[in-house]
PASEBA-1860 file (N, C-alpha, C; in nm, 3 decimals):
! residues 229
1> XXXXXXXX> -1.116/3.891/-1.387/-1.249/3.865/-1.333/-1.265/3.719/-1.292 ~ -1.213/3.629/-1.370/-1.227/3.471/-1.368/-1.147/3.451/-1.225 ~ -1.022/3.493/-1.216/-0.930/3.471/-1.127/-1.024/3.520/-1.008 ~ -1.033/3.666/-0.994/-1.129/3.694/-0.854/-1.247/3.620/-0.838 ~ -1.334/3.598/-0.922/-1.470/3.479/-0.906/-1.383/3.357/-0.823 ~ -1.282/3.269/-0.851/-1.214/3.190/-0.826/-1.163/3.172/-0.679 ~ -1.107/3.320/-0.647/-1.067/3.322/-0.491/-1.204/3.333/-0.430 ~ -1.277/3.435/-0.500/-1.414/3.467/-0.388/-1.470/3.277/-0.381
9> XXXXXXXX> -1.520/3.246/-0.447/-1.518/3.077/-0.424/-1.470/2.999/-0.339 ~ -1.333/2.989/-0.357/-1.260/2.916/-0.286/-1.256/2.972/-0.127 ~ -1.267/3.079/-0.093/-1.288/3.156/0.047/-1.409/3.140/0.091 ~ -1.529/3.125/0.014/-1.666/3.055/0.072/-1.693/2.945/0.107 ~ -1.630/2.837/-0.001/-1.617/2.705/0.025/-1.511/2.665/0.185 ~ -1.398/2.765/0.171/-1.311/2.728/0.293/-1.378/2.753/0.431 ~ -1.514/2.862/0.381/-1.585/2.921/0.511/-1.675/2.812/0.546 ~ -1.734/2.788/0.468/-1.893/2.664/0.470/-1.858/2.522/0.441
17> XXXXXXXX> -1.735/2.520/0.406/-1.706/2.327/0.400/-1.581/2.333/0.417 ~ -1.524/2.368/0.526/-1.361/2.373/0.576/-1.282/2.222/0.504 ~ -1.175/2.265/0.444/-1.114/2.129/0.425/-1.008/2.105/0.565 ~ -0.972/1.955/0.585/-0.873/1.964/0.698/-0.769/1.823/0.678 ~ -0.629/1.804/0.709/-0.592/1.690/0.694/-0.647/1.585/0.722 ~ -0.608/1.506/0.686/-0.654/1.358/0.657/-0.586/1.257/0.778 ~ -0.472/1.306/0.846/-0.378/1.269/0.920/-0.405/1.354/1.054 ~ -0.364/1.471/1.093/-0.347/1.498/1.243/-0.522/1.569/1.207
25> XXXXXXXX> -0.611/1.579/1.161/-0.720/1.657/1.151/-0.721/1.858/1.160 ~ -0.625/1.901/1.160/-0.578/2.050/1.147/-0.643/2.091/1.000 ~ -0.701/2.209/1.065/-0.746/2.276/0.889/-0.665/2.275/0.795 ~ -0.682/2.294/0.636/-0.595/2.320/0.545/-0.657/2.414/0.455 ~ -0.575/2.391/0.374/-0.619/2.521/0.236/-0.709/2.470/0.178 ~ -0.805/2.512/0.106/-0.860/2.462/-0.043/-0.832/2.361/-0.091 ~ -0.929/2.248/-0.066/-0.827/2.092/-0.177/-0.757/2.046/-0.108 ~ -0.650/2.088/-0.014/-0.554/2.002/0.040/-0.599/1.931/0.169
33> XXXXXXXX> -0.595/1.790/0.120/-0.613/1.663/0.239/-0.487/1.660/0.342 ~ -0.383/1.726/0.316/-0.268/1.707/0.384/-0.137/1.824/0.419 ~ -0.164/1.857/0.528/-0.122/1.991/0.575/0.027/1.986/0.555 ~ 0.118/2.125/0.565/0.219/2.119/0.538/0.285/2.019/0.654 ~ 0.291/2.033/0.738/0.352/1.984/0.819/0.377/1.855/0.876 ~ 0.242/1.795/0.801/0.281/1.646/0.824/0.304/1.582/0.632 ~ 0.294/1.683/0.580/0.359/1.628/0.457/0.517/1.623/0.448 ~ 0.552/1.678/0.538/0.688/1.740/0.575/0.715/1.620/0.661
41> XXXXXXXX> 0.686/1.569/0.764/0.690/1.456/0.832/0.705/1.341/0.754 ~ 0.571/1.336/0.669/0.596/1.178/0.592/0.681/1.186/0.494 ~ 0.740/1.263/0.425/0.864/1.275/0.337/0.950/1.200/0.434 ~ 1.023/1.287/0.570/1.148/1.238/0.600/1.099/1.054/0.684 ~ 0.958/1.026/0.679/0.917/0.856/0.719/0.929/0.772/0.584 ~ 0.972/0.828/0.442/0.929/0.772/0.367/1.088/0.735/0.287 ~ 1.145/0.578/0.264/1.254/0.624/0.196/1.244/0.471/0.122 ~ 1.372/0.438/0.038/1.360/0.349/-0.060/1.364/0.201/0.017
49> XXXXXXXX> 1.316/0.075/-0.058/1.281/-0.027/0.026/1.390/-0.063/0.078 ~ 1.372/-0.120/0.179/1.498/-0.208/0.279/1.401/-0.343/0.347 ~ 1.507/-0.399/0.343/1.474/-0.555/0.383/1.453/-0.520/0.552 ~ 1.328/-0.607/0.549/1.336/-0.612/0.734/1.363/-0.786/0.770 ~ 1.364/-0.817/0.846/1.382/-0.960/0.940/1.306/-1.016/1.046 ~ 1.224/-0.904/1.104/1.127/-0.971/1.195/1.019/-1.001/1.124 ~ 1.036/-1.108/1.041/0.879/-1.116/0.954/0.882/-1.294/0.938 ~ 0.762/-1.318/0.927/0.758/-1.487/0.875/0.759/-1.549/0.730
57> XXXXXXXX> 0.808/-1.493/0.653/0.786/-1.503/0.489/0.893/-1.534/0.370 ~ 0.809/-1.670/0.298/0.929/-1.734/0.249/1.022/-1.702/0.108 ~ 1.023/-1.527/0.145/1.038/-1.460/-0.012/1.088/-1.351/0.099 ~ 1.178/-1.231/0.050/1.243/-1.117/0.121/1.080/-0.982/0.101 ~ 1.115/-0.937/0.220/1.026/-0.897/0.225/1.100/-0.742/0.273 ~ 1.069/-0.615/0.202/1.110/-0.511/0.177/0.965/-0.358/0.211 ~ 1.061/-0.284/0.285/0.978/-0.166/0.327/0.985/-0.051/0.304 ~ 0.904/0.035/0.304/0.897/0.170/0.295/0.899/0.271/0.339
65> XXXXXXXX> 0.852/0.191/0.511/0.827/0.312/0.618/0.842/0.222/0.708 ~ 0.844/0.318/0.852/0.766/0.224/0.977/0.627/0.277/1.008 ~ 0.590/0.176/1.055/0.398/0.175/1.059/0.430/0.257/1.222 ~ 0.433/0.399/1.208/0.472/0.455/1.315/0.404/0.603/1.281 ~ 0.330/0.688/1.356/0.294/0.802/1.335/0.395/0.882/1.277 ~ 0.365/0.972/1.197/0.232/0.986/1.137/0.200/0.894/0.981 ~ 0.270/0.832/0.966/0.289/0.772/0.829/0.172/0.624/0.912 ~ 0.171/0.575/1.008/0.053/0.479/1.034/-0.137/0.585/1.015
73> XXXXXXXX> -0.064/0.686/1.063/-0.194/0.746/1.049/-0.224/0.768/0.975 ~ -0.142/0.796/0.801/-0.197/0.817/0.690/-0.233/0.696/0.651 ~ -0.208/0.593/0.677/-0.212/0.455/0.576/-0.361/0.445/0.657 ~ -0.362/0.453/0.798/-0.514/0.429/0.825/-0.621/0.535/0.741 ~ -0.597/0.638/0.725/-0.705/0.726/0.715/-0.753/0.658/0.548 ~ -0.607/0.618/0.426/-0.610/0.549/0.351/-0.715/0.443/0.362 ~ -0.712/0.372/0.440/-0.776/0.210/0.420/-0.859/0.248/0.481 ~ -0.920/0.338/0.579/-1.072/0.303/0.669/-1.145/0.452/0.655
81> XXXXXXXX> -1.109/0.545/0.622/-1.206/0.676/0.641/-1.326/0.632/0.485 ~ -1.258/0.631/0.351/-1.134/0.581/0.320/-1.104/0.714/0.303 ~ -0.934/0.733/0.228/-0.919/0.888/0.179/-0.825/0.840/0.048 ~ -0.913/0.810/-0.086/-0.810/0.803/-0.145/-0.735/0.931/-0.231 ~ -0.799/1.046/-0.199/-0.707/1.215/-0.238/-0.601/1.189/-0.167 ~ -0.599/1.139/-0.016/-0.454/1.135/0.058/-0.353/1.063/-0.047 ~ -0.392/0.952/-0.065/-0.244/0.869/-0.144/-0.226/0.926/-0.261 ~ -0.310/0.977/-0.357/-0.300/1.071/-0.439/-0.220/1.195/-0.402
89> XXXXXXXX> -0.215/1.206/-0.321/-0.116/1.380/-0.304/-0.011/1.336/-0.255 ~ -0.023/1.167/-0.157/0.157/1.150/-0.098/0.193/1.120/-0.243 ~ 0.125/1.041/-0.382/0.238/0.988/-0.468/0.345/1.025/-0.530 ~ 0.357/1.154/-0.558/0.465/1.203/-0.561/0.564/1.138/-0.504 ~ 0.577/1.193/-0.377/0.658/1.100/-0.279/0.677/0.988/-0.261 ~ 0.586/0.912/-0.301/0.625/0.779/-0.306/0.737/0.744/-0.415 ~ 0.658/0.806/-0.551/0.714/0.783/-0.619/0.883/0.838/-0.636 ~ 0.899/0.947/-0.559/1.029/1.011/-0.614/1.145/0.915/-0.491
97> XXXXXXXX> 1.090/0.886/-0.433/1.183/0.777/-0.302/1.179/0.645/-0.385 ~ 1.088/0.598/-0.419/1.089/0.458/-0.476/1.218/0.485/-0.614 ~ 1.232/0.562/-0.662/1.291/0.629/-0.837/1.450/0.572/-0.754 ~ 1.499/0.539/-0.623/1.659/0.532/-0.557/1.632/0.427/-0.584 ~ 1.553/0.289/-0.590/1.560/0.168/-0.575/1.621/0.124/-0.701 ~ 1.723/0.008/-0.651/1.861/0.006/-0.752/1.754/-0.094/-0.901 ~ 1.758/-0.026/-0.976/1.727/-0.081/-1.115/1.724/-0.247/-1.151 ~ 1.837/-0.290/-1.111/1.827/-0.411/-1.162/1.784/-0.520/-1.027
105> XXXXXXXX> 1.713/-0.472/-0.908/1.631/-0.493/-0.842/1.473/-0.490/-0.856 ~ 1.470/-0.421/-0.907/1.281/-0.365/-0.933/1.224/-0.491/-1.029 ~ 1.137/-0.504/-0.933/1.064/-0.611/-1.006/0.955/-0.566/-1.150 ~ 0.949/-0.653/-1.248/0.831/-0.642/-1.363/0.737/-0.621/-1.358 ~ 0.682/-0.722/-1.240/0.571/-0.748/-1.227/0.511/-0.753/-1.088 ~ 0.381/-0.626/-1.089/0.404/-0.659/-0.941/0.219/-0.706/-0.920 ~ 0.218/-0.742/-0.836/0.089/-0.853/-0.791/0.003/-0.815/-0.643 ~ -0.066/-0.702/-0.615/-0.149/-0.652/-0.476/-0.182/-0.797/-0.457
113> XXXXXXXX> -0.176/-0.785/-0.293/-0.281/-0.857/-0.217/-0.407/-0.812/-0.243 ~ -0.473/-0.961/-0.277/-0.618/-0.873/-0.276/-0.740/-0.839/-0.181 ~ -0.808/-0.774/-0.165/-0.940/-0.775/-0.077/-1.029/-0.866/-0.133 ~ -1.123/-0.896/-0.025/-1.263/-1.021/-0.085/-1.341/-0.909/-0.150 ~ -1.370/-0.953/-0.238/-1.485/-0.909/-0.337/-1.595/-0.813/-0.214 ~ -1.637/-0.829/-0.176/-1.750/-0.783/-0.087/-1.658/-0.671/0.038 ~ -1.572/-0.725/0.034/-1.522/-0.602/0.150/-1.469/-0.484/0.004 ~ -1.385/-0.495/-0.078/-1.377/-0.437/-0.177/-1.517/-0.363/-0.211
121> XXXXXXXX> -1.599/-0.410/-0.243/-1.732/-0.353/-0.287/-1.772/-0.205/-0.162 ~ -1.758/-0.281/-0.036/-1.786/-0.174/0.044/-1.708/-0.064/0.066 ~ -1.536/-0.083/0.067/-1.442/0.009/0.076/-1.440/0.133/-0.080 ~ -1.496/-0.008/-0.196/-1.494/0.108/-0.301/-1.333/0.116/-0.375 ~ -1.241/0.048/-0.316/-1.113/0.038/-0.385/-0.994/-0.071/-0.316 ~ -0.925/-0.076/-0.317/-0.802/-0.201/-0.287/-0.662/-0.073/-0.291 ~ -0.667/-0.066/-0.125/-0.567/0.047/-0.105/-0.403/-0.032/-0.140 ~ -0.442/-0.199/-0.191/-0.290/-0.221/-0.218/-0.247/-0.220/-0.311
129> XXXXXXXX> -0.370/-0.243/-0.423/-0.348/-0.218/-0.588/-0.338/-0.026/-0.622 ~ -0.390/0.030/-0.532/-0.302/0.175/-0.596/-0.219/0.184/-0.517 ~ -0.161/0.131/-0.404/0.010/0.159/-0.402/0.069/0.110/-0.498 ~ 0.030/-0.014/-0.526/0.170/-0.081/-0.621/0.145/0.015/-0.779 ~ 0.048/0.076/-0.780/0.012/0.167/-0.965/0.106/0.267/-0.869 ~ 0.142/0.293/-0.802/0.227/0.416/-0.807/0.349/0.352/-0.777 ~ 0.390/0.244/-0.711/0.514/0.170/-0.780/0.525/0.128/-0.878 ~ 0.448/0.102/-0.968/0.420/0.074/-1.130/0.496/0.180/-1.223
137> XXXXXXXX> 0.428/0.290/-1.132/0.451/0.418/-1.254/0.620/0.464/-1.236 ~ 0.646/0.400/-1.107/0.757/0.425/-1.110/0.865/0.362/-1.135 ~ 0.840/0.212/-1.168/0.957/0.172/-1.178/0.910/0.069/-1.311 ~ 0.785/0.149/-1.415/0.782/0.084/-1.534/0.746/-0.045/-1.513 ~ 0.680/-0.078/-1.392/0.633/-0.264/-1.339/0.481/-0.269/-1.415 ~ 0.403/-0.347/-1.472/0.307/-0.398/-1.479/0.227/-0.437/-1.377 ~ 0.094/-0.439/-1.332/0.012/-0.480/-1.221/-0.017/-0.571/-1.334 ~ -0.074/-0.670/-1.189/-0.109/-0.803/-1.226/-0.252/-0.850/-1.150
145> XXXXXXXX> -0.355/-0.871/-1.128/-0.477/-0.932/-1.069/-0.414/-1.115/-1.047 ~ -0.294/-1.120/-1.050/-0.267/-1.235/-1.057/-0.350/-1.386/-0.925 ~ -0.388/-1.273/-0.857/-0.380/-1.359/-0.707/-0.525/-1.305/-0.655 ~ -0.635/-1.391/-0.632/-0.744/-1.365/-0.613/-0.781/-1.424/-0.468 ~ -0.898/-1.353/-0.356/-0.897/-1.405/-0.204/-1.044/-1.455/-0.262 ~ -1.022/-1.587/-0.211/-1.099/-1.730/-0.206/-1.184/-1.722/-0.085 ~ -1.125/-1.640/0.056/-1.213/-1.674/0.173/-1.207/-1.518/0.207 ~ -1.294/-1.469/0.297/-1.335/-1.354/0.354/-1.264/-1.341/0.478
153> XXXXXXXX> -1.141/-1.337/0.509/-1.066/-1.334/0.660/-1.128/-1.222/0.736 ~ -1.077/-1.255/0.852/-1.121/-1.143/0.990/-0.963/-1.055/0.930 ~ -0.964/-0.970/0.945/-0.867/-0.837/0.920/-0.770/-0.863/1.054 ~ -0.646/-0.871/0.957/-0.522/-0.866/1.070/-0.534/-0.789/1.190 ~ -0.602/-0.666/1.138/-0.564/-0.551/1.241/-0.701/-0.554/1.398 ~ -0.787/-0.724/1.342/-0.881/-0.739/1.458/-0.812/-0.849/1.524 ~ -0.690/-0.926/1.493/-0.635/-1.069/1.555/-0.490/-1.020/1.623 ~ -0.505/-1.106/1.712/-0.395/-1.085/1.813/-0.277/-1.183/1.760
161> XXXXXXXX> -0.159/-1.150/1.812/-0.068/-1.204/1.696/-0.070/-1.353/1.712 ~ -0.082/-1.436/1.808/-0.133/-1.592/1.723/-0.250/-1.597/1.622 ~ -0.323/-1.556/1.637/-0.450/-1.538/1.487/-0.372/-1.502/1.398 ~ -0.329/-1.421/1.366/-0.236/-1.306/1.265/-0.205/-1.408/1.189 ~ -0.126/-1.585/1.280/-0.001/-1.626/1.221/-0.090/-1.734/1.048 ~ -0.224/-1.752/1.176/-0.303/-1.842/1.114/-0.402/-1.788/0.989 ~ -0.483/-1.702/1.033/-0.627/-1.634/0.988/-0.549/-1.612/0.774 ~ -0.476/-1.622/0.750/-0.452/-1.608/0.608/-0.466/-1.694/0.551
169> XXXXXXXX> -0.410/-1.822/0.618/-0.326/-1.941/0.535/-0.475/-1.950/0.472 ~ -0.480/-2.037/0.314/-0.543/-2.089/0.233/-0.634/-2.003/0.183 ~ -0.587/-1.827/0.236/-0.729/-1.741/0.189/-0.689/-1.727/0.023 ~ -0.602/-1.725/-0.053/-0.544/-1.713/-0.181/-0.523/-1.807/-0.279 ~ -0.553/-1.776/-0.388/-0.535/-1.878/-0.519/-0.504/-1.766/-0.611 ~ -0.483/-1.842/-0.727/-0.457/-1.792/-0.812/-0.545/-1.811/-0.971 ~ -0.573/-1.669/-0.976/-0.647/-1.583/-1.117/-0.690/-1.698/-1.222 ~ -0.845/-1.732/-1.230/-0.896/-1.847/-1.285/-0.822/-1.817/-1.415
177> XXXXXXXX> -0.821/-1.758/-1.510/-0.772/-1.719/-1.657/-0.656/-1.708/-1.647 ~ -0.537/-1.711/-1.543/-0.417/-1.691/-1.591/-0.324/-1.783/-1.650 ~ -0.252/-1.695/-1.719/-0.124/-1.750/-1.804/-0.031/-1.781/-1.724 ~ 0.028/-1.884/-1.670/0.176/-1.909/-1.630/0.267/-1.843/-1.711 ~ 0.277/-1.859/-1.803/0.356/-1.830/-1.860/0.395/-1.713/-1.883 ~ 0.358/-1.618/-1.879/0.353/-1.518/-1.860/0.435/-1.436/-1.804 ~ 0.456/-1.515/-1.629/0.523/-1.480/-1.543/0.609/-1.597/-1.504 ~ 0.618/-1.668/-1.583/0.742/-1.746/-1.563/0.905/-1.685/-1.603
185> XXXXXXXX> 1.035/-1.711/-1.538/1.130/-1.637/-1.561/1.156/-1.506/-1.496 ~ 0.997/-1.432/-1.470/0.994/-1.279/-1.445/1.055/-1.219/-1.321 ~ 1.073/-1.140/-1.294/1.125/-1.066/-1.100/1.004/-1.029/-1.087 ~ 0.912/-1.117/-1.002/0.735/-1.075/-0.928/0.784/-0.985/-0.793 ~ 0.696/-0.941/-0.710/0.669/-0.890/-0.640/0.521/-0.830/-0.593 ~ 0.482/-0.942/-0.440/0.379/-0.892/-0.403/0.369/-0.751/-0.280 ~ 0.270/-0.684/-0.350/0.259/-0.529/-0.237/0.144/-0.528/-0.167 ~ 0.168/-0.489/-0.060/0.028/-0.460/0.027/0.077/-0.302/0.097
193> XXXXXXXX> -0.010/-0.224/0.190/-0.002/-0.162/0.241/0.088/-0.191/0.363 ~ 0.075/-0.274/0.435/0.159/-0.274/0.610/0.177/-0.484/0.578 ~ 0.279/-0.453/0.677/0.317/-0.572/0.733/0.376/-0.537/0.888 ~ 0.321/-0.650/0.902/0.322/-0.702/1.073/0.428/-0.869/1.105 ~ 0.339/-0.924/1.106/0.414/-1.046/1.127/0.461/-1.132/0.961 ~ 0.368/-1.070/0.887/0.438/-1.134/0.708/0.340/-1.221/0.700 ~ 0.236/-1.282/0.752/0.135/-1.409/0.754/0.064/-1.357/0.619 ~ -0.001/-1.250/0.598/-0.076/-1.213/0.464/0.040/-1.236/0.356
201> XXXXXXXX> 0.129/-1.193/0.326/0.282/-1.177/0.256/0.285/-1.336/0.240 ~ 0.287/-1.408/0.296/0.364/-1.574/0.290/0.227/-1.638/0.221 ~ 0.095/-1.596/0.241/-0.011/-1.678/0.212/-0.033/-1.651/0.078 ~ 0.020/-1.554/0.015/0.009/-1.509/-0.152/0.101/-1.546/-0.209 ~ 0.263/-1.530/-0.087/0.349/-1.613/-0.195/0.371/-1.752/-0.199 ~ 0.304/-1.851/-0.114/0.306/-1.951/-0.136/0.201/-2.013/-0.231 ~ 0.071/-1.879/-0.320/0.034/-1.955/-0.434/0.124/-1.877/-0.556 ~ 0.186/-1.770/-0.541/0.259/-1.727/-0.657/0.408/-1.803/-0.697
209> XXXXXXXX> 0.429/-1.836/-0.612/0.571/-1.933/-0.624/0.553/-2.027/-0.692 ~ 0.435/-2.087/-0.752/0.397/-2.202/-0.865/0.402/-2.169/-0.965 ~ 0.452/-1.980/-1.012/0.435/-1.971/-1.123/0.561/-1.951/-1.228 ~ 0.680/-1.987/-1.111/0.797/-2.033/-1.127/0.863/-1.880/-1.117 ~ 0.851/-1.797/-1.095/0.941/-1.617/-1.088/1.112/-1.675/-1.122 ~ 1.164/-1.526/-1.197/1.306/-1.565/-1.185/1.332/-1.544/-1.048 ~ 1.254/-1.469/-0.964/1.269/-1.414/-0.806/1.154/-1.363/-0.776 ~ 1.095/-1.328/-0.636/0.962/-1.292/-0.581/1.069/-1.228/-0.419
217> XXXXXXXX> 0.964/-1.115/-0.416/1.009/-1.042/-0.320/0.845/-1.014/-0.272 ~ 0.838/-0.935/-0.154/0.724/-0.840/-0.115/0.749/-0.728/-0.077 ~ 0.665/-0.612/-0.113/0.712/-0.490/-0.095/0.588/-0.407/-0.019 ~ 0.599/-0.327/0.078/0.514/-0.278/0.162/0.490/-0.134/0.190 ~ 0.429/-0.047/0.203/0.424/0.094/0.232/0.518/0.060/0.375 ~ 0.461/0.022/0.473/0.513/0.019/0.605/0.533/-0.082/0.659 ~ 0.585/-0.090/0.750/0.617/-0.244/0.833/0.629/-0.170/1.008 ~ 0.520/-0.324/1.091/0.528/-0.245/1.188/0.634/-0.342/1.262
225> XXXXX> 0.713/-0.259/1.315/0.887/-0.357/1.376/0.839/-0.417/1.485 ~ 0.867/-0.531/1.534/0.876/-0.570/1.673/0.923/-0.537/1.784 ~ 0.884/-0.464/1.911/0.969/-0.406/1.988/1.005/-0.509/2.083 ~ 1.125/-0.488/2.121/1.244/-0.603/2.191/1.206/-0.560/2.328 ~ 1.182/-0.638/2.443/1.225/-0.618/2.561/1.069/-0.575/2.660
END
């Protein structure tokens, strides 16, 4: 009886409040933000980090994806609809691709870029601090609030790439209460969602690099490549 109450439900709700991806907008089942088919897509966009080179940043800077459909379209629907059920249903995936990254690579400690207080307030979450909790969970790293934004920037994704290079520098300091010590010796690593030119990436690690790391890397859902020619 419970079970049939359950479908009859779920077939009313699918009738009167259709769910649909989060990504190409196609209906889905019950609950699911993310249709088979582009879950199927972002699996084979999604694999363990690799170093890229078209970037400006004075620490290696390591990726996840390319900021390339449909995996750009999830990270947007992520940061601006917002959708945070989407990153919730890719983590899996994140996590079981991140699980190849060679062990005595994986950093301890890892450190989101942060949002300004007030854009945070409005978004309701910091889509870079739950990527890195699901690199956390996976590779046993600690999050850190280590690195706090001092100024309210215009958003990369409104500056054309000379702004890009500038609009970061001096937006970052570092966590009134923190311990150096702490993270002195440690393998840090800062995460954000996307990288472009590395200008956000270089402006966090040039206040985390005072805190002496045995090494500092950055690690990214996506990176969008430079096209040649």
């Amino acid at each position: 009886m419970i079970r049939l109450f359950r479908e009859w439900l779920e077939t009313v709700v699918e009738t009167f409040l259709p769910f649909s991806c989060h990504v190409c907008r196609n209906r889905t089942s019950f609950g699911e933000v993310v249709c088979n088919e582009c879950r199927r897509l972002l699996r084979t966009g999604i694999w363990s980090p690799v170093k890229v080179e078209d970037v400006s940043c004075r620490c290696p800077v390591l990726a996840m994806g390319e900021y390339e459909s449909p995996l750009s379209d999830a990270i947007k629907a992520v940061k601006y609809r917002p959708s945070t059920r989407l990153l919730d249903q890719l983590a899996n995936d994140i996590s079981r691709v991140a699980a190849a990254f060679p062990v005595a690579e994986r950093p301890e400690i890892l450190i989101p870029v942060p949002l300004h207080p007030e854009r945070e307030a409005r978004r309701g979450f910091n889509q870079a601090r739950r990527f890195a909790e699901i690199l956390g969970g996976a590779w046993n790293a600690r999050i850190s609030p280590a690195v706090v934004r001092i100024r309210n920037t215009k958003p990369q994704a409104e500056c054309n790439e000379e702004q890009r290079a500038t609009n970061p520098a001096g937006a970052f300091a570092l966590a009134e209460y923190l311990i150096p010590e702490a993270f002195a010796g440690k393998r840090l690593a800062i995460v954000d969602d996307v990288a472009t030119t590395g200008a956000t990436l270089d402006a966090c690690v040039a206040v985390v690099e005072h805190l002496r790391p045995a090494s500092l890397q950055a690690i990214v859902w996506a990176h969008s490549y430079r096209r040649m020619g």
